[in-house]
C-alpha positions in Angstrom: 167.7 175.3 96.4 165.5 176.6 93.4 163.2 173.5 92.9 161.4 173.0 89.5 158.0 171.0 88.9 158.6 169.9 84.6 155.7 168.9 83.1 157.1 166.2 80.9 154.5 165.1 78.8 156.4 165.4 75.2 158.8 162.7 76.5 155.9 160.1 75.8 155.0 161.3 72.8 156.1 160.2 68.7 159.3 162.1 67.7 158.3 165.8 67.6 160.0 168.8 67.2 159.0 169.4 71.3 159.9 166.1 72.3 163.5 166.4 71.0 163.9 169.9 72.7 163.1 168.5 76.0 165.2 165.2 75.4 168.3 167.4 74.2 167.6 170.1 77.0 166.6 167.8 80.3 170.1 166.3 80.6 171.4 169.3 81.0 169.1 170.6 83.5 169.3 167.4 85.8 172.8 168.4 86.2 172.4 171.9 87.4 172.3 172.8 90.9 168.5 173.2 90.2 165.9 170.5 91.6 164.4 169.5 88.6 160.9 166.9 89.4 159.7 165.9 86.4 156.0 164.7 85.5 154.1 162.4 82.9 150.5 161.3 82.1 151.8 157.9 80.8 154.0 154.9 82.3 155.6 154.4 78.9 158.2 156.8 77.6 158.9 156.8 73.9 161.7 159.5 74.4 165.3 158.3 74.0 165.7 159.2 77.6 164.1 156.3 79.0 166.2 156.4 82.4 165.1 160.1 83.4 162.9 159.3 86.5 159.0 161.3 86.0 156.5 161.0 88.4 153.1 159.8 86.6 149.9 161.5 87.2 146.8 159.9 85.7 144.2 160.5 83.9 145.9 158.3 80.3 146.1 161.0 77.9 145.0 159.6 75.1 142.4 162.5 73.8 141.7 166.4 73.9 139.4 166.2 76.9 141.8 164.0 79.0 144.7 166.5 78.2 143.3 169.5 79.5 141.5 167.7 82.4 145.7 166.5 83.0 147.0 169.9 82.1 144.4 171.9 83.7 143.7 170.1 87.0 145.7 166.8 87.5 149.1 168.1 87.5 148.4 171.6 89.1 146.8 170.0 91.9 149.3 167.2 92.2 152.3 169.9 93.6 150.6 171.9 95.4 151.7 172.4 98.8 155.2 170.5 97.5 157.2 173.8 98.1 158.3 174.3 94.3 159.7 177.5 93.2 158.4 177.4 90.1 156.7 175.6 87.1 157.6 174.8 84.0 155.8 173.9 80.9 158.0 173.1 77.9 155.0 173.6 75.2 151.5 175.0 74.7 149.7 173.7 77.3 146.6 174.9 79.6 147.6 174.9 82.7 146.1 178.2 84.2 145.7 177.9 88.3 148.4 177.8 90.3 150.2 180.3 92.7 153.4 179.5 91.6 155.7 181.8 88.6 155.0 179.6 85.6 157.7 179.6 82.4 156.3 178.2 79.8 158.0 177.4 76.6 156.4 178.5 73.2 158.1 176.6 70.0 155.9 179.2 67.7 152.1 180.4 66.5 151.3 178.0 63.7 147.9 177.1 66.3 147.5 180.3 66.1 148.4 181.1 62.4 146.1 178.5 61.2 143.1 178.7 62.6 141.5 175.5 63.0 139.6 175.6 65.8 136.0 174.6 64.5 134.3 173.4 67.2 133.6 174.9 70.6 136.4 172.2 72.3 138.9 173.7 70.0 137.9 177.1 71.1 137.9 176.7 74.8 141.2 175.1 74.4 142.8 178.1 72.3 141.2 180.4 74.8 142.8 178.2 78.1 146.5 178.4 75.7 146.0 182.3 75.6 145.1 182.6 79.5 147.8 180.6 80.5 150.7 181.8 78.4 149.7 185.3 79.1 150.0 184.4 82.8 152.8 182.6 82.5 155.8 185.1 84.5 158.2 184.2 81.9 157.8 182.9 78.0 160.7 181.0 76.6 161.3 180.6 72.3 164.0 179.5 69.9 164.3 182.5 68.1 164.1 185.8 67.8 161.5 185.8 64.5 158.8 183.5 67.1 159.4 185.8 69.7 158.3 188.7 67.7 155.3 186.4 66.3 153.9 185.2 69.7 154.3 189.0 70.8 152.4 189.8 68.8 149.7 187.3 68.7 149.1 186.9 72.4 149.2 191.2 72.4 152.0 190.4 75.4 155.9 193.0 75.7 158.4 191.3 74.0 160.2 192.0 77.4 158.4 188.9 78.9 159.7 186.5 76.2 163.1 185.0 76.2 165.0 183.6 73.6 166.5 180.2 74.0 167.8 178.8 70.6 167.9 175.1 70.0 170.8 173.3 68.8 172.1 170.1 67.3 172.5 167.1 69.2 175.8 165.7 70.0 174.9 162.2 69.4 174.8 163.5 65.4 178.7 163.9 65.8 179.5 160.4 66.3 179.4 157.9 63.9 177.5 154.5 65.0 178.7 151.8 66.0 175.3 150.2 65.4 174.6 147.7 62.4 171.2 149.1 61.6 172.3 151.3 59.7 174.0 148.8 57.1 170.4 147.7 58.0 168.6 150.8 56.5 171.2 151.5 53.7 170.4 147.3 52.7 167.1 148.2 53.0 166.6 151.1 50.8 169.1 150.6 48.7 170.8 153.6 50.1 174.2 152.7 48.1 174.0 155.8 45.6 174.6 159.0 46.2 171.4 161.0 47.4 170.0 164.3 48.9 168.0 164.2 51.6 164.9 165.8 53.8 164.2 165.0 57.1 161.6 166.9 58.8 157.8 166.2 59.5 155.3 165.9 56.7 152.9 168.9 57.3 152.0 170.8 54.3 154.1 173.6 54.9 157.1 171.4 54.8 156.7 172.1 51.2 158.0 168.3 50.7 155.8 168.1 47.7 157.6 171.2 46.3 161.3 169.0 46.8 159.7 166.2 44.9 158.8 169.0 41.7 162.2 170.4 41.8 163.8 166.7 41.7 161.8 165.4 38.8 163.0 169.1 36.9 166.6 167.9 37.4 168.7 167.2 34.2 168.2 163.6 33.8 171.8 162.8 34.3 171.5 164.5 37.7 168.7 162.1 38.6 170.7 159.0 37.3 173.5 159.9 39.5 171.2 161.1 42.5 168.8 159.5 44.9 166.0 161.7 46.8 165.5 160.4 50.1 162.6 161.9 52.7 162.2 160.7 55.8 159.4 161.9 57.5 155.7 159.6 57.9 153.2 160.1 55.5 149.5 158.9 55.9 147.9 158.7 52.9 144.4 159.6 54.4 145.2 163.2 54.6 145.2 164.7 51.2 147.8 166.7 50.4 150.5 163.9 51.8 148.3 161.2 49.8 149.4 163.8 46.7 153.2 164.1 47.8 153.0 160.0 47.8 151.4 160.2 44.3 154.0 162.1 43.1 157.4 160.1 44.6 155.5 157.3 42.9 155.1 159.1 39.0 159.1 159.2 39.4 160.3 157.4 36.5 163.5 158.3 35.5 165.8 158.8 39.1 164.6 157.3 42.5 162.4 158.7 45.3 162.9 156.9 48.9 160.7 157.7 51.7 162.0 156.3 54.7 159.3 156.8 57.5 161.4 157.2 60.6 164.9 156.9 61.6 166.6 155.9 65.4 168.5 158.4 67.2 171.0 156.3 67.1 171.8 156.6 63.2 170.8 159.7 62.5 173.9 161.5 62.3 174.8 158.5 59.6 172.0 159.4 57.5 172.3 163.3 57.2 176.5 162.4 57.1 175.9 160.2 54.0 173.5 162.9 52.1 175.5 165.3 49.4 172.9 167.8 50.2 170.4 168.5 52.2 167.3 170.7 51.4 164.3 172.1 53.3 162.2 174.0 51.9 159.4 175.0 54.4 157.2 177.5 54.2 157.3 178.3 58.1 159.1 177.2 61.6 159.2 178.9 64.3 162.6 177.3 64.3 163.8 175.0 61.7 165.9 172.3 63.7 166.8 169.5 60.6 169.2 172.4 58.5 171.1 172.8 61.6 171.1 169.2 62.2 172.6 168.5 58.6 174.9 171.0 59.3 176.6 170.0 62.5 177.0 167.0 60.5 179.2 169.3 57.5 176.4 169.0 55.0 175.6 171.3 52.4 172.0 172.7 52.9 169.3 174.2 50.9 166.8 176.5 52.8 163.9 178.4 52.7 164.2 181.9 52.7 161.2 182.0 55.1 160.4 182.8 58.7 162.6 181.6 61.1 165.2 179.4 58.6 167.3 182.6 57.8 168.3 183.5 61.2 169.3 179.8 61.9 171.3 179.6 58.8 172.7 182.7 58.1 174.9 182.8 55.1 176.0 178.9 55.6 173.1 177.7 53.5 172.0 178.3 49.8 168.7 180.6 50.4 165.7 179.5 48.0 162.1 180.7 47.4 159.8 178.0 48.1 157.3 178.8 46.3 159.7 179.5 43.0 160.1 176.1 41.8 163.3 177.6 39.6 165.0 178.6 42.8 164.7 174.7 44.0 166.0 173.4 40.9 168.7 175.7 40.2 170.4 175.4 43.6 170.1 171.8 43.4 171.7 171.8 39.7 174.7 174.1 41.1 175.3 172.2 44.1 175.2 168.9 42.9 177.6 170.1 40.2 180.2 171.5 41.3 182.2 169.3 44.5 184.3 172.4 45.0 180.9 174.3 46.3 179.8 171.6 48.1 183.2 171.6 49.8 182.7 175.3 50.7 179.0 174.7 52.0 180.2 171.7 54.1 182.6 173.8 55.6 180.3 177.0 56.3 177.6 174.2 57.6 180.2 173.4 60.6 181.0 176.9 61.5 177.6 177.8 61.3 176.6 174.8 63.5 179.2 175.3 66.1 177.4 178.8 66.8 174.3 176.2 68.7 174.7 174.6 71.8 172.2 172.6 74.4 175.0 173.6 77.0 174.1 177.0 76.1 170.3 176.6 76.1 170.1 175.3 79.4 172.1 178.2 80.4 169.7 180.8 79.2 166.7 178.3 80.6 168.4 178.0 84.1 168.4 182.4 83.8 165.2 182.3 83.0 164.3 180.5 86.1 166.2 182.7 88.5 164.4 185.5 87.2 160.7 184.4 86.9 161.5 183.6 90.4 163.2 186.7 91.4 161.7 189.2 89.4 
């Protein structure tokens, strides 16, 4: 039996991009014929999968010299001589001894894209990312735009990277049964009709750009129509201090920043939206459209990156740096219900296209060939 050593770390982390691929993808690779042992740094488990059993490893991980002191010797050293096929590592980490065929899963560059490595820790740590994934046997990626990226960046053959889409969770499909979300809708008010972005808060969300575009709308457009973003701000970083500043200059419709939504209700939220928007500047995915989709919403979408191939022609493309584009796509959407009902039903197609099922599949592959090849 192929046996698997997962480092598991994202499970114990605040909802992240990486910590919902691994919650969506683990279920389905406990259920292979695979041996799948997975490992933490921490006892507690933020994920939603709070019954997967992980082995824990100290050091606490609770800064950058603990993690690579975890990443570089704890957890190597920790299965050695524990007769595993292989390792995996579902995210940048440094792990760079070991005998073992590592895969190692790359979501995209953006470390590498933005540069911010000022001090000699940051360095050594983007050096230890390089050395690891370029000795990593196989390099996973959700799609075919980061694949070409991270070839690229690490000067690696695309040949060594595989591409393992994400996709929408089930749990979106099913409406809850829960009573928090008459909870949130009491809440915020959530009783008008609204369009929505969920997503993080990084600058190149461009949510600031979605908050221009509303306050543009014709004024009976913002009377009818809500904004709603959920996604946590922290007002200490300045440009999400100036995305707060201007939700708060609204004066004519009404801005709603929710900071985090449960699993759980989710699928209620996007389900309830009568569009959805997104207009980053760069993913090396773009998981929320998709999301919003599977759930038969219309979406809005940048015409950057990764988003297009996601998409394809189920979503209304716009330029996120033309402000216009925002507004006008919003203004024809929210206007017409007969396009809306078209969009809805190109979102479900489109979603349908995505599956974890799949993703395991191509994962599980992946495995037999680092091992094998």
């Amino acid at each position: 039996m192929l046996k698997v050593a997962l480092n598991a770390r994202p499970l114990t982390w605040q909802p992240c991009g990486t910590r919902t691929y691994l919650e969506n993808l683990l279920p389905y690779l406990l259920n292979s014929s695979f041996q799948i042992d997975s490992f933490t740094d921490k006892s507690n488990c933020n994920s939603s999968l709070k019954a997967v059993s992980s082995t824990i490893i100290s050091p606490q991980v609770n800064n950058l010299k603990s993690r690579l002191l975890w990443e570089v010797f704890a957890f190597p050293a920790r299965i050695i001589g524990k007769n595993y096929s292989l390792i995996h590592i579902p995210y940048h980490a440094a792990t760079v001894w070991t005998s073992r065929p590592v895969v190692m899963t790359i979501h995209d560059v953006m470390l590498w894209d933005q540069q911010t490595c000022h001090t000699l820790r940051d360095r050594v740590n983007l050096r230890l990312l390089e050395q690891a994934a370029r000795r990593a046997k196989t390099i996973l990626t959700v799609s075919n735009y980061a694949k070409i990226r991270i070839a690229d960046a690490l000067n690696i053959l695309p040949e060594r990277i595989t591409v393992t889409p994400e996709a929408p969770s089930s749990r979106l499909t099913t409406a809850s049964k829960s009573s928090e979300i008459d909870h949130l809708r009491t809440q915020f008010r959530l009783d008008n009709s609204y369009i929505l972005y969920v997503g993080g808060t990084a600058q190149r969300k461009g949510i600031i750009r979605l908050v221009e575009a509303y306050q543009q709308l014709d004024q009976e457009l913002k009377h009818a129509y809500d904004l709603v973003i959920v996604g946590r701000f922290n007002p200490a970083i300045g440009y999400q201090a100036a995305t707060l500043a201007a939700i708060a200059s609204e004066r004519v419709g009404r801005i709603v920043n929710i900071p985090a939504v449960s699993n759980e209700i989710l699928g209620d939220v996007y389900r309830g939206a009568s569009v959805f928007v997104f207009p980053s500047f760069s993913e090396g995915f773009g998981l929320p459209p998709l999301e919003a989709m599977s759930c038969g919403v219309p979406v809005i979408a940048s015409n950057r990156t990764s988003i297009p191939e996601v998409v394809g022609d189920a979503a209304v493309m716009i330029d996120p740096d033309d402000l216009n584009s925002i507004v006008i796509a919003l203004t024809e959407i929210l206007s017409s219900s007969s396009l809306r009902a078209e969009l809805s039903a190109r979102s479900l197609r489109r979603s349908k296209l995505y599956s974890w099922h799949t993703t395991a599949t191509l994962t599980l592959k992946a495995y037999e060939d680092a091992v094998n090849g």
